[in-house]
N, C-alpha and C positions, 0 to 999 in steps of 0.2 A: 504494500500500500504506500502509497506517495502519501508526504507531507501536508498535501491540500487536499487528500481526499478525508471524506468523512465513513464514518461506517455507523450503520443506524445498528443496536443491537436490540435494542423493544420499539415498538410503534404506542409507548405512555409517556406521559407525560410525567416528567420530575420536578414536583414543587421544589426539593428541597435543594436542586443541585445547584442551586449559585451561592447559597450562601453554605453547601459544600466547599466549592472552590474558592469561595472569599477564603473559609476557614486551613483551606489547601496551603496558599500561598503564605499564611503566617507558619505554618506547622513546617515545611520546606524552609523556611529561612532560620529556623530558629533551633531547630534538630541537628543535633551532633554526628547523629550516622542514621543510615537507611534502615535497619528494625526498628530503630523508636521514633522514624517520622511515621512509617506504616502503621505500628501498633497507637500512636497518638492519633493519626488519622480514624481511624478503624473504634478507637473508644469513643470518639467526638459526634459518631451515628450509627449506634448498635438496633442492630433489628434492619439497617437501610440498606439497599441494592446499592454497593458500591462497585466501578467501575476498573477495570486494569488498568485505564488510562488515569481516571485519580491517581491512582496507588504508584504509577509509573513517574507524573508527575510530582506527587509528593515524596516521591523516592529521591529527586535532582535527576528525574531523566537517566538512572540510574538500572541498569542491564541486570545490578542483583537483584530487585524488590521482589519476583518471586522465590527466591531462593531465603527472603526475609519470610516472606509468610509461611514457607512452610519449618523455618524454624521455632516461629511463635506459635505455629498448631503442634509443633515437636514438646515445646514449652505448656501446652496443655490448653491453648487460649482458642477457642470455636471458629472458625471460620471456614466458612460454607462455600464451595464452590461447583464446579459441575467435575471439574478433575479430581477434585477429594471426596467422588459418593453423590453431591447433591443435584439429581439428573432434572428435575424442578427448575434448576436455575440455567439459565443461555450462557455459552461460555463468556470468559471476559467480564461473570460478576460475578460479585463476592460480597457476603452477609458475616457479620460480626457477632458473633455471641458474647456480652458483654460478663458472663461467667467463665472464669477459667476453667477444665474439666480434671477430673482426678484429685 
């Protein structure tokens, strides 16, 4: 995919994605390394369809962020994907379970 293309992954509407991304760009500047802007990200909207591109974004554009979340699911923390079991979800989202497990 090019740069200017877009890719539709649901045909709904998302009330809550700009002030998502407002909260994106503080959690990206202020995070020390790529698992604790993921995992800050990911606490800030438990229960909500978040994106790869969020995640990728609030990672710094960053090639580890999946290799972040599946160490914070290693770590016990919920997070729901279509690659980890959750066949419900379209690929490229991801749900936050705001309890750690075990």
């Amino acid at each position: 995919m090019a740069a200017e293309e877009y890719l539709l992954i649901e045909d709904t509407c998302d009330f809550d994605a700009i002030g998502r991304w407002e909260q994106a760009v503080t959690i990206r500047d202020q995070s020390a390394d790529v698992k604790s802007a993921v995992l800050a990200y990911l606490k800030r909207a438990p229960g909500k369809r978040i994106t790869a591109e969020e995640l990728r974004y609030v990672a710094g554009n960053s090639s580890t962020w999946p290799a972040a979340v599946r160490e914070l699911r290693h770590e016990g923390w919920s997070i729901a994907s279509k690659d980890a079991g959750s066949n419900d979800l379209p690929w490229g989202l991801y749900v936050f379970g705001p309890e750690k497990c075990g």
